[in-house]
Backbone of each chain as nested JSON, in Angstrom:
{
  "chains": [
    {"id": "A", "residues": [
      {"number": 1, "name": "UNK", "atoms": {"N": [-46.436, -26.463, 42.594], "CA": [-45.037, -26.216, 42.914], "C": [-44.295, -25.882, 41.621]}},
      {"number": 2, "name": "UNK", "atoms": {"N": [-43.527, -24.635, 41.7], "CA": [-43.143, -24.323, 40.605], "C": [-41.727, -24.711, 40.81]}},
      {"number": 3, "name": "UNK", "atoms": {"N": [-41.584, -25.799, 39.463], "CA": [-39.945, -26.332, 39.314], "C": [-39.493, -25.363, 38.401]}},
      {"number": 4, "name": "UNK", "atoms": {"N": [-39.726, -24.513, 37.6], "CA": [-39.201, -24.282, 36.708], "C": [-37.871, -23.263, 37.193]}},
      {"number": 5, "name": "UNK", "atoms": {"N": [-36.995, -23.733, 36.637], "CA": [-35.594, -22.693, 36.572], "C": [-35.291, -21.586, 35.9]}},
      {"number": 6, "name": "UNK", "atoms": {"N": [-35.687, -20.51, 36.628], "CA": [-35.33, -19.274, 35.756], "C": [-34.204, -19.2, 35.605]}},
      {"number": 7, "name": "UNK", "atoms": {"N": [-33.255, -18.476, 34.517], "CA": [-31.936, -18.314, 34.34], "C": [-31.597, -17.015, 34.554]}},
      {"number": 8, "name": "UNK", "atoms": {"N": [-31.208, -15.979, 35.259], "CA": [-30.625, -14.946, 35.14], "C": [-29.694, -14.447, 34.054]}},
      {"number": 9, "name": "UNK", "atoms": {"N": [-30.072, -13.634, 33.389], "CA": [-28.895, -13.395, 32.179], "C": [-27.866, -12.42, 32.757]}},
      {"number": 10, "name": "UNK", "atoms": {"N": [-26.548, -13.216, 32.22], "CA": [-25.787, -12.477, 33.333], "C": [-25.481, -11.873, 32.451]}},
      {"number": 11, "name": "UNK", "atoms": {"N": [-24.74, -10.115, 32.646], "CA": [-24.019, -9.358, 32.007], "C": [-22.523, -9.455, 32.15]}},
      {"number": 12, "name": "UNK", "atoms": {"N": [-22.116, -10.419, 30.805], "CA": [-20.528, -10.413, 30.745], "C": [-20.27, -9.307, 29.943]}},
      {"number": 13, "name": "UNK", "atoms": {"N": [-18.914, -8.64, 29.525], "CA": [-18.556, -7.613, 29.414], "C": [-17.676, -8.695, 27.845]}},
      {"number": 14, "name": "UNK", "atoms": {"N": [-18.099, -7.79, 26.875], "CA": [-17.558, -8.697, 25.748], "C": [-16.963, -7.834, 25.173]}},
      {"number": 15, "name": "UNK", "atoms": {"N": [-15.601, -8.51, 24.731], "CA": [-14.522, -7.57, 24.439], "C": [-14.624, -7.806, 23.176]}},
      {"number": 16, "name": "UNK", "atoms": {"N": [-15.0, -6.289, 22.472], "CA": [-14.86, -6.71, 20.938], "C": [-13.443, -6.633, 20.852]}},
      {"number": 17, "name": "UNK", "atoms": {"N": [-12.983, -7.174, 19.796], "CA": [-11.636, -7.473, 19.012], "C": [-11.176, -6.379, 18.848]}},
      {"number": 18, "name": "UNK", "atoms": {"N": [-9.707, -6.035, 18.876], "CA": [-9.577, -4.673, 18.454], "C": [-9.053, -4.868, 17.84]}},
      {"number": 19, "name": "UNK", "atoms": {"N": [-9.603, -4.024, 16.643], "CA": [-9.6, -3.801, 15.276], "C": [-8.058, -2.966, 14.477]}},
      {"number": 20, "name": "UNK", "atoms": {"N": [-7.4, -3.722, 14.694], "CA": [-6.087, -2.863, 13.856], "C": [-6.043, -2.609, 12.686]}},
      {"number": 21, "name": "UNK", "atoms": {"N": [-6.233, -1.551, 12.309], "CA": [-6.257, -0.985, 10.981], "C": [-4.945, 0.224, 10.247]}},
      {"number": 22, "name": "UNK", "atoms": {"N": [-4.627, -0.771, 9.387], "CA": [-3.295, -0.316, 9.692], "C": [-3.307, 0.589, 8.076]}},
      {"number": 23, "name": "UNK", "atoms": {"N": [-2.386, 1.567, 8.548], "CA": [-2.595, 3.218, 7.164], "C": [-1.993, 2.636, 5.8]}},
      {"number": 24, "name": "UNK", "atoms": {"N": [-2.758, 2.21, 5.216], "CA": [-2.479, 1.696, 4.472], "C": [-1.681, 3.366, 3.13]}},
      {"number": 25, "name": "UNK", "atoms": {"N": [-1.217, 2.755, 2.426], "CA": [-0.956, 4.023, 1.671], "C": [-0.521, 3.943, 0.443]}},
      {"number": 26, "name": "UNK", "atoms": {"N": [-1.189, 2.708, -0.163], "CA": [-1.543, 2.416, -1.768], "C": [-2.986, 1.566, -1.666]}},
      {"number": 27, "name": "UNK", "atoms": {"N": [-3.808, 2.423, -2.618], "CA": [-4.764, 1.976, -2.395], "C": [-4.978, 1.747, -3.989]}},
      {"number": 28, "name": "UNK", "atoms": {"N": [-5.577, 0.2, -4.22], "CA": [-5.742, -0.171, -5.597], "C": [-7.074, 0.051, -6.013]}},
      {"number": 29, "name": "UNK", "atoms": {"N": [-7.358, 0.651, -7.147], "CA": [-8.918, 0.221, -7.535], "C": [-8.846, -0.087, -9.076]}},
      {"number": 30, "name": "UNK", "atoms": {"N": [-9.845, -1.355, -10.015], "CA": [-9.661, -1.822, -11.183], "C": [-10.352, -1.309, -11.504]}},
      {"number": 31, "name": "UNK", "atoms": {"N": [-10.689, -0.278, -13.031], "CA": [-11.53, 0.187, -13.265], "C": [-11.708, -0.507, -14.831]}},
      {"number": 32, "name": "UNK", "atoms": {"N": [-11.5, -1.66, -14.594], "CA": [-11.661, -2.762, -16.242], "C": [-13.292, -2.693, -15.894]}},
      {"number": 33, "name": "UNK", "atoms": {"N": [-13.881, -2.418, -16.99], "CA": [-15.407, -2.844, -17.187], "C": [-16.111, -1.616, -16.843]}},
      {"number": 34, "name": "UNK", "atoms": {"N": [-15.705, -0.754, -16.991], "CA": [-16.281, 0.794, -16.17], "C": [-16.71, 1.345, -17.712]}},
      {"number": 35, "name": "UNK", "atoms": {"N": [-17.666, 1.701, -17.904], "CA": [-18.651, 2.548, -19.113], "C": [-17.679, 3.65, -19.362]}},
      {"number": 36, "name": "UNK", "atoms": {"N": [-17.149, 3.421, -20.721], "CA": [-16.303, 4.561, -20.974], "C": [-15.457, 4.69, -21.268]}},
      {"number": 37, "name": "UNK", "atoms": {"N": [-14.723, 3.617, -20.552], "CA": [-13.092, 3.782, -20.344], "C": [-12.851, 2.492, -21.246]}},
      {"number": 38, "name": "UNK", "atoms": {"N": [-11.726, 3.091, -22.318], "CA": [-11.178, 2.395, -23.513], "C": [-9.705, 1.35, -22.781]}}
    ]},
    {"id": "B", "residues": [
      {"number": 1, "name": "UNK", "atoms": {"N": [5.841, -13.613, -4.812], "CA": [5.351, -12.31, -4.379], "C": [6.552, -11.899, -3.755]}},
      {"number": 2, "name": "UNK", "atoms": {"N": [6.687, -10.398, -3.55], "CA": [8.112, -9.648, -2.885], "C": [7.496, -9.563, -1.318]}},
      {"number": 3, "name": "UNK", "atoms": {"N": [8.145, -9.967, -0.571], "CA": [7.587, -9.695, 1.271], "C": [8.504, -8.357, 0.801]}},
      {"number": 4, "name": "UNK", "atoms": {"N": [7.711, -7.763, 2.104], "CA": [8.216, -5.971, 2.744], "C": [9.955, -6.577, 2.41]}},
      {"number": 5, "name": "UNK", "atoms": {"N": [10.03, -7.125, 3.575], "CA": [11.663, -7.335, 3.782], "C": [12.554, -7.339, 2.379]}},
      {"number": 6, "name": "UNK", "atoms": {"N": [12.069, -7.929, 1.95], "CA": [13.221, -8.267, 0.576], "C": [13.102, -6.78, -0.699]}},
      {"number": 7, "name": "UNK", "atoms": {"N": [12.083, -6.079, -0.625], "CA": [12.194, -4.934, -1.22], "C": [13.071, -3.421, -0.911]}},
      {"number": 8, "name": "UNK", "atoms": {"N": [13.427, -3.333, 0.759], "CA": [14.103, -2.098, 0.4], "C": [16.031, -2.7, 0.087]}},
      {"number": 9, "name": "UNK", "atoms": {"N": [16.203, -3.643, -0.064], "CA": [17.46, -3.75, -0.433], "C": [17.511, -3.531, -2.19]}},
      {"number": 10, "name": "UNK", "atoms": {"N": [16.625, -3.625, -2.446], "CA": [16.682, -4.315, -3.887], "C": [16.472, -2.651, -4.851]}},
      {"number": 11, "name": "UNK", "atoms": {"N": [17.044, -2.546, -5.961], "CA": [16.565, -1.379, -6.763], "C": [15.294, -1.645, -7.81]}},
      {"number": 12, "name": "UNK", "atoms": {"N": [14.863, -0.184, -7.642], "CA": [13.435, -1.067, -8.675], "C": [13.331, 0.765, -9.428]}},
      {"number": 13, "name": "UNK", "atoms": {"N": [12.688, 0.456, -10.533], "CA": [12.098, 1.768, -11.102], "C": [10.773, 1.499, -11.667]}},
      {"number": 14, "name": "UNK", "atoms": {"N": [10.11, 2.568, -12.266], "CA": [8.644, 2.293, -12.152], "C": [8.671, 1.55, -13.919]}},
      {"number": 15, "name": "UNK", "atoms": {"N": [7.33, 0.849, -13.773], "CA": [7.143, -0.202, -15.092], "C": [7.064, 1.133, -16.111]}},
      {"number": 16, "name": "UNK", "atoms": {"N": [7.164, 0.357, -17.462], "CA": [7.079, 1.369, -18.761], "C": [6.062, 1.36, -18.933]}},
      {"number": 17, "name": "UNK", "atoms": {"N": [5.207, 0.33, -18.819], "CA": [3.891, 0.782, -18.726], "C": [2.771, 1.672, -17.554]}},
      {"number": 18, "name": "UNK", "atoms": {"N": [3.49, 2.55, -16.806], "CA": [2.876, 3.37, -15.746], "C": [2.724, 4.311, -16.336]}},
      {"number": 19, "name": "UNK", "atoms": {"N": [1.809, 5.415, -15.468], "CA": [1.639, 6.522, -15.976], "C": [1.496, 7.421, -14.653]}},
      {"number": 20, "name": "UNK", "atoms": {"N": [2.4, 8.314, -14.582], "CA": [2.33, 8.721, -12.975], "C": [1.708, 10.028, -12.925]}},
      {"number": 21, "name": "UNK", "atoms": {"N": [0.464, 10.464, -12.694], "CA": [-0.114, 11.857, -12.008], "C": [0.207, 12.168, -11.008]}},
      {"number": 22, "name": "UNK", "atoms": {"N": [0.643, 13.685, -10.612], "CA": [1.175, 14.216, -8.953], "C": [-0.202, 14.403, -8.895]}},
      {"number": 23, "name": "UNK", "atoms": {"N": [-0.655, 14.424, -7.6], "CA": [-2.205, 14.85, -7.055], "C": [-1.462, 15.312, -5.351]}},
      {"number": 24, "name": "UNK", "atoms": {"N": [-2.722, 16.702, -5.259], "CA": [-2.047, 16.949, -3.828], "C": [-2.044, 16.31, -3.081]}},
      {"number": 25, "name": "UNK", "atoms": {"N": [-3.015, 14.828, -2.959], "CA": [-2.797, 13.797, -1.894], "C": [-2.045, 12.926, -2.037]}},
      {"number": 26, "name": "UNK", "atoms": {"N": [-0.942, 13.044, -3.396], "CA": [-0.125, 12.56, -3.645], "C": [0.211, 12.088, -4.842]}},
      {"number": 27, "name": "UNK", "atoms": {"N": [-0.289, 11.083, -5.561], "CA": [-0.545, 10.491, -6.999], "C": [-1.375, 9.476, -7.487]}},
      {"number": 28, "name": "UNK", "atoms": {"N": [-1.562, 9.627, -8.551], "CA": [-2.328, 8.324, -8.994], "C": [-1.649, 7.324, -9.982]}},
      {"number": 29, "name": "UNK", "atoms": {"N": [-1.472, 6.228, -10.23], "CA": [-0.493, 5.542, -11.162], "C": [-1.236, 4.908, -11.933]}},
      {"number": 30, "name": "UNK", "atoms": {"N": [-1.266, 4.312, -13.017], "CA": [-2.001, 3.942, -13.941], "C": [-1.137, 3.101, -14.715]}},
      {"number": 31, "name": "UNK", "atoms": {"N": [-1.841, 1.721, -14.92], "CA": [-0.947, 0.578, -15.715], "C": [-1.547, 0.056, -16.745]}},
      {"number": 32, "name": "UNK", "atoms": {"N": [-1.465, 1.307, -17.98], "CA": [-2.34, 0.651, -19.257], "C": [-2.358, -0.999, -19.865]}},
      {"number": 33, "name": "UNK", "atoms": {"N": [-1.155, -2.232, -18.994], "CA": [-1.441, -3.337, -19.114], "C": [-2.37, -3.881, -18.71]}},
      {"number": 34, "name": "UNK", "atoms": {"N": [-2.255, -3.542, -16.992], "CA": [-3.249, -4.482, -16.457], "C": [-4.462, -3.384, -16.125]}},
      {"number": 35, "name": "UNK", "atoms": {"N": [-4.391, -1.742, -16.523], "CA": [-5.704, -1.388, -16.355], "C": [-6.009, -1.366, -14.619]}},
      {"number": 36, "name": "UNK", "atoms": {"N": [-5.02, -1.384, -14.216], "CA": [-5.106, -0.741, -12.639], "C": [-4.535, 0.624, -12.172]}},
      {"number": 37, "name": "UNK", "atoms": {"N": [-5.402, 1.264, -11.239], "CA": [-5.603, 2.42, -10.887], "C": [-4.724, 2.59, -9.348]}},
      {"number": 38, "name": "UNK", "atoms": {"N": [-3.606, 2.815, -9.239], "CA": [-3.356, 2.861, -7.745], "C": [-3.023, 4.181, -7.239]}},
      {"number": 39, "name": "UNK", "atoms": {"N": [-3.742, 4.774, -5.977], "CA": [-3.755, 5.736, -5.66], "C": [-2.773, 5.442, -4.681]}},
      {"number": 40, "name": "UNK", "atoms": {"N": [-1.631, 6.767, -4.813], "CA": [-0.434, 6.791, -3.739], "C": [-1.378, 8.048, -2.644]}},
      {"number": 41, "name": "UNK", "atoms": {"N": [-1.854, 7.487, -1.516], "CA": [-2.101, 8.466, -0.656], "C": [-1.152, 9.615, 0.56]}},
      {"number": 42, "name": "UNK", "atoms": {"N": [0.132, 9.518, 0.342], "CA": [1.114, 10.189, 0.714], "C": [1.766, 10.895, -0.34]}},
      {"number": 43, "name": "UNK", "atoms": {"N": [2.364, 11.843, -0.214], "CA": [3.036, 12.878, -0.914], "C": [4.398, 12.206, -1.046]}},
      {"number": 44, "name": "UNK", "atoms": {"N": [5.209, 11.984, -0.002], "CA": [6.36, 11.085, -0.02], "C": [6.26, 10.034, -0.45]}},
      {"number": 45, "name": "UNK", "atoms": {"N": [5.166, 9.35, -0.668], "CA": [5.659, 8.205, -1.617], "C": [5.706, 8.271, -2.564]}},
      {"number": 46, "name": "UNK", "atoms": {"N": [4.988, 9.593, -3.693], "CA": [5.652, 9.704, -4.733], "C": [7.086, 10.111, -4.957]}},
      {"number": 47, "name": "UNK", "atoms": {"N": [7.586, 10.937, -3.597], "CA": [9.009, 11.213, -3.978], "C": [9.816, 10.031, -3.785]}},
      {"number": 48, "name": "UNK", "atoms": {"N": [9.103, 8.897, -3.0], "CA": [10.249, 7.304, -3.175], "C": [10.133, 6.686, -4.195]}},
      {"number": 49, "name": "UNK", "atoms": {"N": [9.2, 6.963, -4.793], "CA": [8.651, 6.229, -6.251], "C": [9.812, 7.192, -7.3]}},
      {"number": 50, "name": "UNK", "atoms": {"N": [9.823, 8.412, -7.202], "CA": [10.297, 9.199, -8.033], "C": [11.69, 9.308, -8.022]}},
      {"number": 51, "name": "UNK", "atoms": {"N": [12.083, 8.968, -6.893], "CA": [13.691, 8.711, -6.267], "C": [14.063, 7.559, -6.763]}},
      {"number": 52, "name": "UNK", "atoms": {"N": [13.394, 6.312, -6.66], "CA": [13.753, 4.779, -7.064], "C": [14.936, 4.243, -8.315]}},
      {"number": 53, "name": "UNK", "atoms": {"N": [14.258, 5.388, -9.697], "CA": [15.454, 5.106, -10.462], "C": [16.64, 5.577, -10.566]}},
      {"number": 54, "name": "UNK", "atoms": {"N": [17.077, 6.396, -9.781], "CA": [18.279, 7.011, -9.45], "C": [19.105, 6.448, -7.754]}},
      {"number": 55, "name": "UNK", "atoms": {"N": [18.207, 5.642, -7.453], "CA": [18.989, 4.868, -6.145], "C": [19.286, 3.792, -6.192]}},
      {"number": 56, "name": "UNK", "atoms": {"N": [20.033, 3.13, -5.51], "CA": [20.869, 2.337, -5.35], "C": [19.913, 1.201, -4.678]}},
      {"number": 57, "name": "UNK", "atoms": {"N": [18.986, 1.613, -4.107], "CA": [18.064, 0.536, -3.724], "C": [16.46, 1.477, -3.024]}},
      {"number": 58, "name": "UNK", "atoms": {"N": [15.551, 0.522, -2.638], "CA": [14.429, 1.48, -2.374], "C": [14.61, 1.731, -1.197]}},
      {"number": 59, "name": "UNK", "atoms": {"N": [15.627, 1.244, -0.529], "CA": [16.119, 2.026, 1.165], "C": [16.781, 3.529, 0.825]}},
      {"number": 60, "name": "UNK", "atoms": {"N": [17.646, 3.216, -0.234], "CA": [18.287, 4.763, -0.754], "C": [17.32, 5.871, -0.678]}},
      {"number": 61, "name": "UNK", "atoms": {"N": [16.262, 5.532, -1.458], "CA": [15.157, 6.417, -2.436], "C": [14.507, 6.714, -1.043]}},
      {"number": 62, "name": "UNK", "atoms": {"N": [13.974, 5.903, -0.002], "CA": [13.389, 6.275, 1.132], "C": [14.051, 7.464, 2.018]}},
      {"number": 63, "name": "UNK", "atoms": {"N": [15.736, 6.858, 2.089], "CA": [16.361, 8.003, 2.621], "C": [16.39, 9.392, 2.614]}},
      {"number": 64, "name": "UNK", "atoms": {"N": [16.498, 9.511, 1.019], "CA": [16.443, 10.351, 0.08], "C": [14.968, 11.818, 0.186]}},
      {"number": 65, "name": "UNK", "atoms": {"N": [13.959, 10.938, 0.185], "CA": [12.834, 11.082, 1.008], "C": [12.362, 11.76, 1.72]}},
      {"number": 66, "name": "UNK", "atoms": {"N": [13.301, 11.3, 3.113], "CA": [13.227, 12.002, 3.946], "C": [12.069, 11.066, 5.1]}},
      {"number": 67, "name": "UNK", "atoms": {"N": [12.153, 9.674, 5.002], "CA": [11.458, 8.847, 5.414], "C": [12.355, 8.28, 6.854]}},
      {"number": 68, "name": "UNK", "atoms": {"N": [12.101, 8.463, 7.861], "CA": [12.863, 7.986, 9.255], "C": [12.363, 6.616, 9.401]}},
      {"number": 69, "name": "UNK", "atoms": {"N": [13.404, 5.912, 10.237], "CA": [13.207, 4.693, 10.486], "C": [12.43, 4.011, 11.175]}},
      {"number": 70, "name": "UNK", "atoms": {"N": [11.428, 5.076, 12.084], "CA": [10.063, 4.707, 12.554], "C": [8.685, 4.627, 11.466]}},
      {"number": 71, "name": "UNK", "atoms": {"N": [9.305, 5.102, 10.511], "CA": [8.271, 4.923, 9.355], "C": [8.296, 3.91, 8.099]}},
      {"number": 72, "name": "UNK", "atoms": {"N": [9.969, 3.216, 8.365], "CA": [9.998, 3.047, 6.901], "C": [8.931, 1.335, 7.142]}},
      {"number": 73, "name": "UNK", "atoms": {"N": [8.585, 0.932, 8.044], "CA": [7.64, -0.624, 7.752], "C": [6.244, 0.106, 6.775]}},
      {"number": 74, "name": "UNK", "atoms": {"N": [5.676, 1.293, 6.945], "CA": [4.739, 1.474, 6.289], "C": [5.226, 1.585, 4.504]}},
      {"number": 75, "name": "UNK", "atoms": {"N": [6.268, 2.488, 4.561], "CA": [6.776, 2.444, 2.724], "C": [7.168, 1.307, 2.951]}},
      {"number": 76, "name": "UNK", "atoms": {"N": [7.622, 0.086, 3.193], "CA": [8.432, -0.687, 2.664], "C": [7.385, -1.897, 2.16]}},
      {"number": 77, "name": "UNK", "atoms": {"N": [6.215, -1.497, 3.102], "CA": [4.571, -2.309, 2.582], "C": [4.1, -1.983, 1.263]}},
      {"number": 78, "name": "UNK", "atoms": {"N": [3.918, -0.226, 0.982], "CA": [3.803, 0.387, 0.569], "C": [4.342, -0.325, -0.982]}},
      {"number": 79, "name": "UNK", "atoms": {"N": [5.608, -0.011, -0.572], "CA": [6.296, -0.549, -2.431], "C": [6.172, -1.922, -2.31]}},
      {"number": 80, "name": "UNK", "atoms": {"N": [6.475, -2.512, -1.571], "CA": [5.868, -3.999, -1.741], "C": [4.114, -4.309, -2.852]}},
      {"number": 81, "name": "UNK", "atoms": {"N": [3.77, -3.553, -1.787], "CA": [2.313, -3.702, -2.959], "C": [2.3, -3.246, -4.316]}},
      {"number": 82, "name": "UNK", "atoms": {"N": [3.295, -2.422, -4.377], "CA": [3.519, -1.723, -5.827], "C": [4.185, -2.991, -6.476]}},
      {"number": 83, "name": "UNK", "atoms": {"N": [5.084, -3.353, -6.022], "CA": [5.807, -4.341, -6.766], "C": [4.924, -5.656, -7.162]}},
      {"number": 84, "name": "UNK", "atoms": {"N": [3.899, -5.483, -6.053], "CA": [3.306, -6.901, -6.576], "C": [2.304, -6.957, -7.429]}},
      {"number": 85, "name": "UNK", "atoms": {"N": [2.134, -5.622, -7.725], "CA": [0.609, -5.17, -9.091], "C": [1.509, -4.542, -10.405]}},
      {"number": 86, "name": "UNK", "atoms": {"N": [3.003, -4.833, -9.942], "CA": [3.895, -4.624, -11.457], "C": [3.816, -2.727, -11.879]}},
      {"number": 87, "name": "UNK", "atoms": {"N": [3.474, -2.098, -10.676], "CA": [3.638, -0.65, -10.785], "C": [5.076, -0.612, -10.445]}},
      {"number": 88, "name": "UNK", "atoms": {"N": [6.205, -0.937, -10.544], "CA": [6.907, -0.682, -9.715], "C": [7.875, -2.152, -10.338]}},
      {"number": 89, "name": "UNK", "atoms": {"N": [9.24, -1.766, -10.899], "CA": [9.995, -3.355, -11.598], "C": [11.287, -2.967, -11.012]}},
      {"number": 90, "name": "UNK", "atoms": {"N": [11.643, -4.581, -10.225], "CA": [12.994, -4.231, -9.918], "C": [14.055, -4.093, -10.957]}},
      {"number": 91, "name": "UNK", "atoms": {"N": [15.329, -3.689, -11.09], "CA": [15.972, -3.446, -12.253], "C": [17.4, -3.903, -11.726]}},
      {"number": 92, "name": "UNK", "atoms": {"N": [18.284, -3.842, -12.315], "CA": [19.666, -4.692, -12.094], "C": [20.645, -3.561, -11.247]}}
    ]}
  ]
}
């Protein structure tokens, strides 16, 4: 007699996060330690 | 730190230590103190940057611009971040 309980995997519908990405419009970059630059 | 809010009332002009390049995507600024590189990716924000010391505040300079009031939360972020990497000094 088979007891064992199969589980059905159910398909939930997973809401990825929505991603707000917002325009940014200064964009910083440090260029301390960069080969070259005095 | 300056929140958005408290910067477009206030007048600011750019630090003495900047160095401002026009680039067609807009500019690049350069702060031989601290050795930071900030790329302005709008064209108009160099003209609010460039407007700043001749206005009355950075709402003026936005006006000035040509920046509408559905836009100004993005500049007003915008110079906020400037102000807070010292590209950008308020003045009296």
């Amino acid at each position: 007699m088979d007891t064992t309980a199969t589980v059905e995997p159910t398909e939930t519908a997973v809401e990825e996060p929505q991603l707000v990405e917002e325009d940014l419009l200064v964009e910083d970059v440090s260029i301390d330690g960069m080969c070259g630059v005095y | 730190m300056t929140t958005p809010t408290e910067v477009l009332g206030r007048a600011w002009a750019l630090s003495p230590s900047v160095s401002v390049r026009p680039e067609p995507f807009g500019a690049l600024l350069y702060h031989f103190g601290t050795r930071r590189l900030s790329f302005l990716k709008d064209r108009r924000l160099l003209d609010v940057v460039q407007a700043l010391p001749s206005s009355a505040s950075a709402g003026e300079a936005c006006a000035a611009a040509g920046i509408g009031p559905g836009e100004l939360g993005r500049y007003e972020r915008a110079l906020a971040q400037l102000a807070a990497t010292d590209m950008i000094q308020e003045r009296p």
